[in-house]
CHARMM-style PDB file with segment names, atoms N, HN, CA, C and O in Angstrom:
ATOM      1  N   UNK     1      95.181  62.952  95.707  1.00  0.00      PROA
ATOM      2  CA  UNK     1      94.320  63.940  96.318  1.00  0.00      PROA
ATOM      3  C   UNK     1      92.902  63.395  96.287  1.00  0.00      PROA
ATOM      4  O   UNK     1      92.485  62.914  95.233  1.00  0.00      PROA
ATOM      5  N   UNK     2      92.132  63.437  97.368  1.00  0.00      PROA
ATOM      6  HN  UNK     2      92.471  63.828  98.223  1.00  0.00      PROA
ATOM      7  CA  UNK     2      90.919  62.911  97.180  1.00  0.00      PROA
ATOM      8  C   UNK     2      89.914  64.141  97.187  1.00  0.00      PROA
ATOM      9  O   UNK     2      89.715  64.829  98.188  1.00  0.00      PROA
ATOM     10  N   UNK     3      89.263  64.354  95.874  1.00  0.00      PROA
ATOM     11  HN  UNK     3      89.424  63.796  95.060  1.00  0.00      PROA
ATOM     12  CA  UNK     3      88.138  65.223  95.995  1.00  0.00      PROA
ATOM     13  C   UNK     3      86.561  64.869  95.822  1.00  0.00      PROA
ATOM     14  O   UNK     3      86.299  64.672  94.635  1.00  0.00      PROA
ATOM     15  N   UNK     4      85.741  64.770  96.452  1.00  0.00      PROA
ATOM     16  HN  UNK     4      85.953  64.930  97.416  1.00  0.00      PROA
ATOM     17  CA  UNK     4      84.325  64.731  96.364  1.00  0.00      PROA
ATOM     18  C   UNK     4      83.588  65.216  96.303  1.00  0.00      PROA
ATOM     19  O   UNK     4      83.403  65.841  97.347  1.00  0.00      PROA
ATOM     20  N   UNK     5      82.288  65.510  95.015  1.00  0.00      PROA
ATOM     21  HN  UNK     5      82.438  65.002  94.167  1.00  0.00      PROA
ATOM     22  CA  UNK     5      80.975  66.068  95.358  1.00  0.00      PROA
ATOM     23  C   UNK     5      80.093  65.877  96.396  1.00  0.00      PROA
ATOM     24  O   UNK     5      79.830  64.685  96.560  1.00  0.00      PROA
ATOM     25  N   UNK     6      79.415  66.810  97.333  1.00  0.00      PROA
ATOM     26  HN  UNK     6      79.629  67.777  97.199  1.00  0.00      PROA
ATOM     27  CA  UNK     6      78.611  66.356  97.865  1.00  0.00      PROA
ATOM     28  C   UNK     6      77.627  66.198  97.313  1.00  0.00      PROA
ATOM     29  O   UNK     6      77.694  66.781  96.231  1.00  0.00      PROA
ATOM     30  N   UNK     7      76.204  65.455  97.521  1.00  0.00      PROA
ATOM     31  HN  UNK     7      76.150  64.981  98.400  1.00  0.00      PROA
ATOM     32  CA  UNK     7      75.312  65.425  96.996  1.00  0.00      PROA
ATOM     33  C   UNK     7      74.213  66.352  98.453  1.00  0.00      PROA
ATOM     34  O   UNK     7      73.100  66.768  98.130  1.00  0.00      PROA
ATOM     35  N   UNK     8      74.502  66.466  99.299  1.00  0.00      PROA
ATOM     36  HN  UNK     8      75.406  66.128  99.562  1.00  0.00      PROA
ATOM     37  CA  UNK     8      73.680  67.443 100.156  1.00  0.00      PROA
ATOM     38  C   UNK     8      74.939  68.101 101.020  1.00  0.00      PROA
ATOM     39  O   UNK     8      76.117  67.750 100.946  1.00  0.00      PROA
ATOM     40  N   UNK     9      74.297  69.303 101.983  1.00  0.00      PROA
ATOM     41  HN  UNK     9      73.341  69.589 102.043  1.00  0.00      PROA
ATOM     42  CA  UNK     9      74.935  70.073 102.871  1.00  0.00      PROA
ATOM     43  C   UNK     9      75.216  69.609 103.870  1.00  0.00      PROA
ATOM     44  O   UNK     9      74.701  68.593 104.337  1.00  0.00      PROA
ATOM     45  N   UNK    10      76.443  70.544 104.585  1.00  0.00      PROA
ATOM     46  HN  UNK    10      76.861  71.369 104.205  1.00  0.00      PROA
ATOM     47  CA  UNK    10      76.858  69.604 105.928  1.00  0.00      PROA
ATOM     48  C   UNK    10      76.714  70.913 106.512  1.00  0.00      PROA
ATOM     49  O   UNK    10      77.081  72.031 106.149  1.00  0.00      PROA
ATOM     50  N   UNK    11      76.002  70.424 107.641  1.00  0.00      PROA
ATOM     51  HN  UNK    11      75.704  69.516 107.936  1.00  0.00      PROA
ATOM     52  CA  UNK    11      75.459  71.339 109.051  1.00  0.00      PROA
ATOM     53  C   UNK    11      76.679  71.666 109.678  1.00  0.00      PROA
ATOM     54  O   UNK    11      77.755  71.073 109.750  1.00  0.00      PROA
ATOM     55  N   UNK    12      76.198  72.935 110.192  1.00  0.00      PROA
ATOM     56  HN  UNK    12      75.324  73.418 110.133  1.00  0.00      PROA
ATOM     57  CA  UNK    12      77.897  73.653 111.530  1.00  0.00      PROA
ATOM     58  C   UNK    12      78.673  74.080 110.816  1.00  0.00      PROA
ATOM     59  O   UNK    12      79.427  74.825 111.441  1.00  0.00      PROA
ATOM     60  N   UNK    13      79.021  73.986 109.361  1.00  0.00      PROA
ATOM     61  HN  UNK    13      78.408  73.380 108.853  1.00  0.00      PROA
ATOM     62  CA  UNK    13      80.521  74.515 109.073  1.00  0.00      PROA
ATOM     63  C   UNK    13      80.155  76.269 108.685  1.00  0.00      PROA
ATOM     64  O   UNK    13      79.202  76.896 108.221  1.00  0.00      PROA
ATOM     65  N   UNK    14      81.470  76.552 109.166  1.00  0.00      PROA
ATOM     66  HN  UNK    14      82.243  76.043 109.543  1.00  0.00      PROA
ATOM     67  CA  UNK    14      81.697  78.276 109.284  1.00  0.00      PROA
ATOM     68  C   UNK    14      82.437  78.395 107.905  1.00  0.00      PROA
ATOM     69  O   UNK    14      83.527  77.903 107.616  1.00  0.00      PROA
ATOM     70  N   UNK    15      81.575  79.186 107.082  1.00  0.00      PROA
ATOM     71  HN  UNK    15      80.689  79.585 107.317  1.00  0.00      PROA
ATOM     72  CA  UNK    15      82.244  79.167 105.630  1.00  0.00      PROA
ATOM     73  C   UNK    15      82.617  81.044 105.930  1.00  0.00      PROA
ATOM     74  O   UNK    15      82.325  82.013 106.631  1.00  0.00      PROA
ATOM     75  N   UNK    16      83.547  80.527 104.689  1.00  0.00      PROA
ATOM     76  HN  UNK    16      83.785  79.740 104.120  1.00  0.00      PROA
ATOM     77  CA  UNK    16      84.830  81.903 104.745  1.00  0.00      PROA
ATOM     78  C   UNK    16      85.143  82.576 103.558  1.00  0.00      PROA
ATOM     79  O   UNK    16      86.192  82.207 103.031  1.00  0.00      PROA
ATOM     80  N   UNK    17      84.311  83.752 102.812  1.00  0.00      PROA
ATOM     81  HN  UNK    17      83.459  84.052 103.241  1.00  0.00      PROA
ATOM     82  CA  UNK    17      84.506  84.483 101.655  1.00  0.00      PROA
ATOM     83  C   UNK    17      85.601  84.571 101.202  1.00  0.00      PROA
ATOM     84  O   UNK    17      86.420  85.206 101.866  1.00  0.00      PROA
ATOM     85  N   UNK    18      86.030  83.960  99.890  1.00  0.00      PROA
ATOM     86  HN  UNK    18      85.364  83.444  99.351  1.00  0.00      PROA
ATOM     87  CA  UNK    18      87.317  84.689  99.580  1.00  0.00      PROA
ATOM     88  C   UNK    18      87.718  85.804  99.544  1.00  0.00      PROA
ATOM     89  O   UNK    18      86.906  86.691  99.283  1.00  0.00      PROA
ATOM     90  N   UNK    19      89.143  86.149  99.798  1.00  0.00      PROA
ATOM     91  HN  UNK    19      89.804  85.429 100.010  1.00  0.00      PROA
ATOM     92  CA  UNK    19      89.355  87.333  99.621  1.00  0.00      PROA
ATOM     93  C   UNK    19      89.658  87.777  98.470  1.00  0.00      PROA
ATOM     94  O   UNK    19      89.985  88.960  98.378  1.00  0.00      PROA
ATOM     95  N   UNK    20      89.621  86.862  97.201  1.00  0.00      PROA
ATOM     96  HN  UNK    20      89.356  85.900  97.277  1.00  0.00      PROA
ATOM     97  CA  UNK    20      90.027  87.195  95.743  1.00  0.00      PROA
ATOM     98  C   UNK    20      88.192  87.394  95.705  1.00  0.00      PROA
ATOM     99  O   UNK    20      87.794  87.725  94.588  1.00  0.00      PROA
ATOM    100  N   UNK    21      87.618  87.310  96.257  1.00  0.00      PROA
ATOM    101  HN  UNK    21      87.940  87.041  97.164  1.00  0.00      PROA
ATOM    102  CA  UNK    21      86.108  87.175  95.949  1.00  0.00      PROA
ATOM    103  C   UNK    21      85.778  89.320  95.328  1.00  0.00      PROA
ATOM    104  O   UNK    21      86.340  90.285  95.847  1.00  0.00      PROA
ATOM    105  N   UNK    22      85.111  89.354  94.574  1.00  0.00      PROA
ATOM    106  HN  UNK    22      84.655  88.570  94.153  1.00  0.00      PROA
ATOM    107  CA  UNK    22      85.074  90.889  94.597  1.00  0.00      PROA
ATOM    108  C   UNK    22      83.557  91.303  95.151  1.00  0.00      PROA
ATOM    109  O   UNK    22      82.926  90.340  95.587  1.00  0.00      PROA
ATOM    110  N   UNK    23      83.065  92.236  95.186  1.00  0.00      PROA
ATOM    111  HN  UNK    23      83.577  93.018  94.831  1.00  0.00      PROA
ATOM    112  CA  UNK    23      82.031  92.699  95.781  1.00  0.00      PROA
ATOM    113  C   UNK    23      80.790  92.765  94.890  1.00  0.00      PROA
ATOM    114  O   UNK    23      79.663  92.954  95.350  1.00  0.00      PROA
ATOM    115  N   UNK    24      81.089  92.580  93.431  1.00  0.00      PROA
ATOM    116  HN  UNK    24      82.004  92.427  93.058  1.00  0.00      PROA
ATOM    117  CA  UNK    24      79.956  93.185  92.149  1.00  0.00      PROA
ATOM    118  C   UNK    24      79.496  91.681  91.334  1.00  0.00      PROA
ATOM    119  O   UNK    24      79.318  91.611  90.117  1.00  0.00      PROA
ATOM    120  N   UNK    25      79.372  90.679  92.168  1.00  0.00      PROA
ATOM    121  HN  UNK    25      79.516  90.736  93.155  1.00  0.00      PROA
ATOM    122  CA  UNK    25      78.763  89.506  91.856  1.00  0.00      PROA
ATOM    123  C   UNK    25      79.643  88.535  90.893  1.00  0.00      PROA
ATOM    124  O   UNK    25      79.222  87.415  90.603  1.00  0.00      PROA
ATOM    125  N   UNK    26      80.707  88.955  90.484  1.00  0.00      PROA
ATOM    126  HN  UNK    26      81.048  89.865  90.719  1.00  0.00      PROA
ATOM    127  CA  UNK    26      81.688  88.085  90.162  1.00  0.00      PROA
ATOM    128  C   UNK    26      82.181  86.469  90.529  1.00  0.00      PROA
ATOM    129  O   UNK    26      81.396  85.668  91.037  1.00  0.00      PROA
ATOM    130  N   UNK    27      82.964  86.280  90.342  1.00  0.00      PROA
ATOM    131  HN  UNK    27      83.601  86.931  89.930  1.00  0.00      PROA
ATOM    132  CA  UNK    27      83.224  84.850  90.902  1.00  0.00      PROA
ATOM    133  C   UNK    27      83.154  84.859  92.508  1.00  0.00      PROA
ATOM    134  O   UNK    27      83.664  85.840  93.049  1.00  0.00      PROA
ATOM    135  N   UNK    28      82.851  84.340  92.942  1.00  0.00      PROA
ATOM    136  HN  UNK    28      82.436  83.543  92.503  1.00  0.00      PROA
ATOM    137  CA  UNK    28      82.714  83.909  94.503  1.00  0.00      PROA
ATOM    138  C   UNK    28      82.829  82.739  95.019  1.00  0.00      PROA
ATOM    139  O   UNK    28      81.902  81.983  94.727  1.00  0.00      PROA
ATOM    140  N   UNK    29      83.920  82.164  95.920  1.00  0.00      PROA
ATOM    141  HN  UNK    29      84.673  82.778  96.157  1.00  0.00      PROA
ATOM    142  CA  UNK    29      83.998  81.018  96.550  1.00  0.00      PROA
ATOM    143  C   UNK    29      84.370  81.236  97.722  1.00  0.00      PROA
ATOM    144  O   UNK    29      85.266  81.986  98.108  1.00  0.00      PROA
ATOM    145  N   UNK    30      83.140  80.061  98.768  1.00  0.00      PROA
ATOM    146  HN  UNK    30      82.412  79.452  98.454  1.00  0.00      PROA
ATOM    147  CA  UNK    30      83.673  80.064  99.883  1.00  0.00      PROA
ATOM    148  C   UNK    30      84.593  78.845 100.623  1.00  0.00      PROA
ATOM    149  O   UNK    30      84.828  77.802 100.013  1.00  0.00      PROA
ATOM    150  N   UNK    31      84.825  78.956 101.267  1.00  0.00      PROA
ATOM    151  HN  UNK    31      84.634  79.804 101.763  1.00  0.00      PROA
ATOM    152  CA  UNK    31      85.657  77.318 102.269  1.00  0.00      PROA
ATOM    153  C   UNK    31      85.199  77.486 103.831  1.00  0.00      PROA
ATOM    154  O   UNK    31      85.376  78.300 104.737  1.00  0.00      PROA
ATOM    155  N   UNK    32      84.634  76.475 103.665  1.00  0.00      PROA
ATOM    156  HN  UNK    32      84.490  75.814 102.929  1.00  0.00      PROA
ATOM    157  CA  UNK    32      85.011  76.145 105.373  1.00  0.00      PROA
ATOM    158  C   UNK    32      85.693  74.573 105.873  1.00  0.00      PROA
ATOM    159  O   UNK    32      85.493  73.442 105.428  1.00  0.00      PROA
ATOM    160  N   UNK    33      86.309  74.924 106.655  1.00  0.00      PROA
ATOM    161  HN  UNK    33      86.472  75.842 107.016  1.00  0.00      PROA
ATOM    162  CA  UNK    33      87.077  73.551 107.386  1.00  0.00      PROA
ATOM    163  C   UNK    33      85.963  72.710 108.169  1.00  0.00      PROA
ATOM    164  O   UNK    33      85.071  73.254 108.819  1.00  0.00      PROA
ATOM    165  N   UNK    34      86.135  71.102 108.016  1.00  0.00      PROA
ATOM    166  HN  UNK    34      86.860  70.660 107.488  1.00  0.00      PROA
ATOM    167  CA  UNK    34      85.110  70.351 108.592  1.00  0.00      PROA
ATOM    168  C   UNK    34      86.277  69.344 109.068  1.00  0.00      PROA
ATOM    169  O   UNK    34      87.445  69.338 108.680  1.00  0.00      PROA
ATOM    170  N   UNK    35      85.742  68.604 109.887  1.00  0.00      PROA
ATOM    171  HN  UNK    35      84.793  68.609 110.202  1.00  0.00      PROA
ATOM    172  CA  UNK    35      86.003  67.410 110.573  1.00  0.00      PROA
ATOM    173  C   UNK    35      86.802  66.531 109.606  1.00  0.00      PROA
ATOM    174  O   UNK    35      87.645  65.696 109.933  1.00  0.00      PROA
ATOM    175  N   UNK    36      86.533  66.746 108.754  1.00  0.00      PROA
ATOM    176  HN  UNK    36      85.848  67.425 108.488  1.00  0.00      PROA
ATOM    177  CA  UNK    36      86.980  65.027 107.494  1.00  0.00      PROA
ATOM    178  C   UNK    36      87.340  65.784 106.119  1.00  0.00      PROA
ATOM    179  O   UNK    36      87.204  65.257 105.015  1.00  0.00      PROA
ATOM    180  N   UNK    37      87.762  66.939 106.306  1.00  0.00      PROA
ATOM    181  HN  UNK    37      87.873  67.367 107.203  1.00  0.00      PROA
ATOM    182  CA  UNK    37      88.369  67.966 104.674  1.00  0.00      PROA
ATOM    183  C   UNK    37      87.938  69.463 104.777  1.00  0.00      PROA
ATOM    184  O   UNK    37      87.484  69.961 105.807  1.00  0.00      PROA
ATOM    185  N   UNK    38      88.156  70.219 103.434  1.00  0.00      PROA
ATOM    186  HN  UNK    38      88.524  69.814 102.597  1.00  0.00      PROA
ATOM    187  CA  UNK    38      88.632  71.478 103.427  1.00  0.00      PROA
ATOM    188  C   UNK    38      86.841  71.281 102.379  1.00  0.00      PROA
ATOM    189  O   UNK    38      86.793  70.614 101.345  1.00  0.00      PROA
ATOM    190  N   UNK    39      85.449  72.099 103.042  1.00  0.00      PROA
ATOM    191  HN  UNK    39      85.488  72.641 103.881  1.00  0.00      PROA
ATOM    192  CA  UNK    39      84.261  72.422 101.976  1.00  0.00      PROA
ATOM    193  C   UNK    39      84.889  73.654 101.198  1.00  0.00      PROA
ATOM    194  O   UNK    39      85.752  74.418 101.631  1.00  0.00      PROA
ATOM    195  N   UNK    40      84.248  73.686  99.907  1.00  0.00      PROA
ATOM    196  HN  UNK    40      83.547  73.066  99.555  1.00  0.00      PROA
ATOM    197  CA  UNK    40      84.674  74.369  98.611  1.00  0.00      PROA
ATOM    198  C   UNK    40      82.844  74.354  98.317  1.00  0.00      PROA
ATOM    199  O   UNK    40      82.168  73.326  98.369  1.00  0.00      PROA
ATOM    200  N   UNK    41      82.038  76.413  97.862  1.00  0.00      PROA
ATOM    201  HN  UNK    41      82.587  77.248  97.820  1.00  0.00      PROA
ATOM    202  CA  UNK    41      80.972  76.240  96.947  1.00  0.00      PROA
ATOM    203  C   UNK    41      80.615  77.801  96.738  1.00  0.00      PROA
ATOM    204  O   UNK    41      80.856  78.749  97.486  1.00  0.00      PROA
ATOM    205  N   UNK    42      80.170  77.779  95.880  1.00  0.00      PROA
ATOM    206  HN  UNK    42      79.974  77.009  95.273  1.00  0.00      PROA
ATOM    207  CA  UNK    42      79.877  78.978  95.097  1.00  0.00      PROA
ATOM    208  C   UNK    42      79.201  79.752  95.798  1.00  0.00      PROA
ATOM    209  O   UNK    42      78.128  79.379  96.271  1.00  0.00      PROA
ATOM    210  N   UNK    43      79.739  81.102  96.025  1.00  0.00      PROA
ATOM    211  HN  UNK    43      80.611  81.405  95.640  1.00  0.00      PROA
ATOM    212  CA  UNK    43      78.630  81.750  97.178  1.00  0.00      PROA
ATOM    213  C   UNK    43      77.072  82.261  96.374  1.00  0.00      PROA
ATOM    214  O   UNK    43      75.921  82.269  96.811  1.00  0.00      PROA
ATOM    215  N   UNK    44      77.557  82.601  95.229  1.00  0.00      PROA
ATOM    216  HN  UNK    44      78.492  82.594  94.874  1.00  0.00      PROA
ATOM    217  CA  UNK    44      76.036  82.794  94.595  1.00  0.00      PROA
ATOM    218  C   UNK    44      74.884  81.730  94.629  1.00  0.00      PROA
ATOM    219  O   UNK    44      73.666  81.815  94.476  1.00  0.00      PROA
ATOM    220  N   UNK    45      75.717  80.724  94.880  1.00  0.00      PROA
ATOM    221  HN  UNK    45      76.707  80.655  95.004  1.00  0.00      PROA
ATOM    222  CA  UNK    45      74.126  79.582  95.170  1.00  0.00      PROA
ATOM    223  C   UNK    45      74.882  78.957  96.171  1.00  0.00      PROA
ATOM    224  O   UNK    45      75.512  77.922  95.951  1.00  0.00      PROA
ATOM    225  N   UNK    46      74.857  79.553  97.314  1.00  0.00      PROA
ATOM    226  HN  UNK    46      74.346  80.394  97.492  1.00  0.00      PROA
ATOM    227  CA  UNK    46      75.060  78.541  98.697  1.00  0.00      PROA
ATOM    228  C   UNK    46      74.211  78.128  99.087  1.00  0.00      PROA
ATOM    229  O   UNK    46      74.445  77.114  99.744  1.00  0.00      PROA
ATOM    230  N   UNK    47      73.343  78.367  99.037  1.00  0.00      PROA
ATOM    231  HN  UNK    47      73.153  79.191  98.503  1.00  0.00      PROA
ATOM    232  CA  UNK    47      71.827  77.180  99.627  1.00  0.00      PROA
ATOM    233  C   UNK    47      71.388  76.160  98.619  1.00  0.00      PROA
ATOM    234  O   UNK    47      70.725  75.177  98.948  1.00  0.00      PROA
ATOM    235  N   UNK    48      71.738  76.387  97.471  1.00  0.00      PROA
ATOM    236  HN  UNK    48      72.277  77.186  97.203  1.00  0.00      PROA
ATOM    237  CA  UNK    48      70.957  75.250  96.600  1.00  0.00      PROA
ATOM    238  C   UNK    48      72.440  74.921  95.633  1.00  0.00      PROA
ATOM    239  O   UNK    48      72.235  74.269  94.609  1.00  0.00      PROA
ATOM    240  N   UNK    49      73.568  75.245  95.851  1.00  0.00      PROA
ATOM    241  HN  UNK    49      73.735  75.774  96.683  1.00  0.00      PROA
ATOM    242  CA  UNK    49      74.635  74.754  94.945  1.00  0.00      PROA
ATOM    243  C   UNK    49      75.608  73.289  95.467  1.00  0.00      PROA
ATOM    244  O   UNK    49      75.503  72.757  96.572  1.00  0.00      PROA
ATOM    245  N   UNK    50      76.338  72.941  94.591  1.00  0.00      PROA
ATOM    246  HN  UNK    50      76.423  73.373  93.693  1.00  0.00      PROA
ATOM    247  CA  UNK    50      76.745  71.922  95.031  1.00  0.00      PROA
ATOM    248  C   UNK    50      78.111  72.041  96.012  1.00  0.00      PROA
ATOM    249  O   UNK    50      78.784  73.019  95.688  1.00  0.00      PROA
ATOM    250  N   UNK    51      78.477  71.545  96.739  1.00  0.00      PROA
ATOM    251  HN  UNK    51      77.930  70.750  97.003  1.00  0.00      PROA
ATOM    252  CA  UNK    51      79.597  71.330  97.626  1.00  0.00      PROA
ATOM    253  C   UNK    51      80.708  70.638  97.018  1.00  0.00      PROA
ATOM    254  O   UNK    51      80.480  69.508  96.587  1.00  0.00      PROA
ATOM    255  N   UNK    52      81.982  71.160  96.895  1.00  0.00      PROA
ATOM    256  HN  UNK    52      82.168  72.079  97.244  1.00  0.00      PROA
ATOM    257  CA  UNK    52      83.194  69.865  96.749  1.00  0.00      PROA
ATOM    258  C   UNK    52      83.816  69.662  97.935  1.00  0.00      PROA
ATOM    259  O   UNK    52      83.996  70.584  98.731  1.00  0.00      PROA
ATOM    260  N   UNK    53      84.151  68.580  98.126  1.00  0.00      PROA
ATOM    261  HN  UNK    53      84.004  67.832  97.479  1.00  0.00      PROA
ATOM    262  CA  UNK    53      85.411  68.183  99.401  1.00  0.00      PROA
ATOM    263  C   UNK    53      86.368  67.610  99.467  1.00  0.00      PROA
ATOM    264  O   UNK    53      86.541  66.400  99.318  1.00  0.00      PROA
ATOM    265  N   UNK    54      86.887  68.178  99.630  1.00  0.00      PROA
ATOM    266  HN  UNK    54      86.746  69.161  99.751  1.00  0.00      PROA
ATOM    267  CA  UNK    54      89.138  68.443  99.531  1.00  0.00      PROA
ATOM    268  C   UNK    54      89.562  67.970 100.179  1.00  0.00      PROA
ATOM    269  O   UNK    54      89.373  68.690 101.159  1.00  0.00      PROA
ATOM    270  N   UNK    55      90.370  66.764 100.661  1.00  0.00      PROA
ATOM    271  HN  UNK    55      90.523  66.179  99.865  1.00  0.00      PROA
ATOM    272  CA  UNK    55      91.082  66.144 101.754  1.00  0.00      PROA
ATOM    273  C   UNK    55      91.887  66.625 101.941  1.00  0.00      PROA
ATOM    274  O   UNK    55      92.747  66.832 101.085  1.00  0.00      PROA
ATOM    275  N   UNK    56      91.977  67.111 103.447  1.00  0.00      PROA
ATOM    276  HN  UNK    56      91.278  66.942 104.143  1.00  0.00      PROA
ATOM    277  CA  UNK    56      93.144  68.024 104.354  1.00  0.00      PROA
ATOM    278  C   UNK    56      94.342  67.984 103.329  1.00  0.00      PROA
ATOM    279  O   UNK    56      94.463  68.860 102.472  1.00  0.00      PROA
ATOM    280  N   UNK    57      95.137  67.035 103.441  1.00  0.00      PROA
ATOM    281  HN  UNK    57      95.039  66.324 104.137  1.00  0.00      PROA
ATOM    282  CA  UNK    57      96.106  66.662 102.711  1.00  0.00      PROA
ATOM    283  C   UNK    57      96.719  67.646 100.871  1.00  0.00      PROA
ATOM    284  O   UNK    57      97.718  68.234 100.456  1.00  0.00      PROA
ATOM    285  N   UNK    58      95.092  67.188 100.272  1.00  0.00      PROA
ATOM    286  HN  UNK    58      94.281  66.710 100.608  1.00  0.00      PROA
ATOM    287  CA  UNK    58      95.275  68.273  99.016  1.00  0.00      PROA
ATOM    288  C   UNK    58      94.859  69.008  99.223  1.00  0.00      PROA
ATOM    289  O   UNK    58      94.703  69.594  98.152  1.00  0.00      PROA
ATOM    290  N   UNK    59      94.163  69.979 100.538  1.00  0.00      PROA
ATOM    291  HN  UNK    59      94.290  69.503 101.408  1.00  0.00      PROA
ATOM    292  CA  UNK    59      93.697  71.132 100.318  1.00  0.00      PROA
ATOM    293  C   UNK    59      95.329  71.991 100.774  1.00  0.00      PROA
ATOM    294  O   UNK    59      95.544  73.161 100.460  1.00  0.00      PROA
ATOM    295  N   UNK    60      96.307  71.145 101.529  1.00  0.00      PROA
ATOM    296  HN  UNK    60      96.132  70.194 101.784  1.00  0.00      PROA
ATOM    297  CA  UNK    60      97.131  72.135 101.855  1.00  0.00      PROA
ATOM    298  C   UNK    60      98.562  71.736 100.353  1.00  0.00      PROA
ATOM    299  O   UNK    60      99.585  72.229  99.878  1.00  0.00      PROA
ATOM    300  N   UNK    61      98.254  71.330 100.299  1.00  0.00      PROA
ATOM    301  HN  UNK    61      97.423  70.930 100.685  1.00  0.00      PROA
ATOM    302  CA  UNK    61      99.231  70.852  98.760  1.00  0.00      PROA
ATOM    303  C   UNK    61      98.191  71.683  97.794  1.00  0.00      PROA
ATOM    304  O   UNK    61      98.797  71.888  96.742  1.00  0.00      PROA
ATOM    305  N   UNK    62      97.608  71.930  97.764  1.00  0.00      PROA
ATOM    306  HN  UNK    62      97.116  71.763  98.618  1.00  0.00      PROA
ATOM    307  CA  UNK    62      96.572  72.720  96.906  1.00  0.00      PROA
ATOM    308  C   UNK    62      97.090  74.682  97.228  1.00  0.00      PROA
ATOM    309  O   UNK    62      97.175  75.695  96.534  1.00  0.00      PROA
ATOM    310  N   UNK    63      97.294  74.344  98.554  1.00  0.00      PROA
ATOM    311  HN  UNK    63      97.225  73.521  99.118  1.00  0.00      PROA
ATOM    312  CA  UNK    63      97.529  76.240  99.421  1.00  0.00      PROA
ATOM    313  C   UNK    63      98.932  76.577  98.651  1.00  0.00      PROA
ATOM    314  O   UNK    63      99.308  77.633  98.140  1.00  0.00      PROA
ATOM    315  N   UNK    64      99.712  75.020  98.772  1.00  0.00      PROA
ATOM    316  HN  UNK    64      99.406  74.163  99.186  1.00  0.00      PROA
ATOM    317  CA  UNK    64     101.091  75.373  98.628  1.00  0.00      PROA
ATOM    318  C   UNK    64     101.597  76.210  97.352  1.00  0.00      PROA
ATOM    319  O   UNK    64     102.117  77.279  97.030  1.00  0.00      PROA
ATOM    320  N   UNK    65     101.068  74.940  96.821  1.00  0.00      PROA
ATOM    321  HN  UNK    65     100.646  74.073  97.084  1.00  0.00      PROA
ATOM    322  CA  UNK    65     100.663  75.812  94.927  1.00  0.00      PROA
ATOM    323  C   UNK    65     100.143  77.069  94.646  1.00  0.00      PROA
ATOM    324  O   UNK    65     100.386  77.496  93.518  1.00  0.00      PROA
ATOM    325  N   UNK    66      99.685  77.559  95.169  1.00  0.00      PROA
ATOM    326  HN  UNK    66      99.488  77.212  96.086  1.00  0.00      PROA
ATOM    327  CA  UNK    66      98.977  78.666  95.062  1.00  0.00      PROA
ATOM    328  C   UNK    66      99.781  79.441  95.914  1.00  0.00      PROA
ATOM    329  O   UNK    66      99.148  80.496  95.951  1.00  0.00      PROA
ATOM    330  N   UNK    67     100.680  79.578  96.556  1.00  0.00      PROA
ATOM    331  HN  UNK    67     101.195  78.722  96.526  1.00  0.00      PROA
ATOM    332  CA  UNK    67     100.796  80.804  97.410  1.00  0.00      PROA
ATOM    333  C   UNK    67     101.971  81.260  96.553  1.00  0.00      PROA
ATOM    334  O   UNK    67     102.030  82.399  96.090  1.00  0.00      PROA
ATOM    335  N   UNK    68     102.777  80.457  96.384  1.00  0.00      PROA
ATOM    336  HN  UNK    68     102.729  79.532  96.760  1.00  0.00      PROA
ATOM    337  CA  UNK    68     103.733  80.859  95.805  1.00  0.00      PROA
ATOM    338  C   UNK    68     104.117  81.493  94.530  1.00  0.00      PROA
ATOM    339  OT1 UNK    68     105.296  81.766  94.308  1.00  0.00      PROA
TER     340      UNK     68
END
């Protein structure tokens, strides 16, 4: 699985609240799909937090695990 920090933001991507996310400032993560992997970052600091990036590949071997 290849995962990476970004060290800055990537422009255009449509990030997507979890739905395990709750409303009272709790844990929060968003995802959005990009060109080259699955972005992963904390919605409480989306402008100044760090980014991870998930290669297609383990982000859906990642879904699989989890759904079940």
């Amino acid at each position: 699985m290849s995962v990476e920090r970004m060290a800055e933001h990537v422009d255009g991507l449509h990030w997507f609240k979890s739905s395990y996310s709750g409303s009272d400032g709790g844990n929060c993560v968003e995802v959005a799909a990009g060109p080259d992997g699955v972005y992963v970052r904390d919605s409480k600091v989306a402008d100044d937090g760090p980014l991870l990036r998930v290669g297609r590949d383990g982000w859906a071997a990642f879904v699989a695990l989890t759904a079940g």
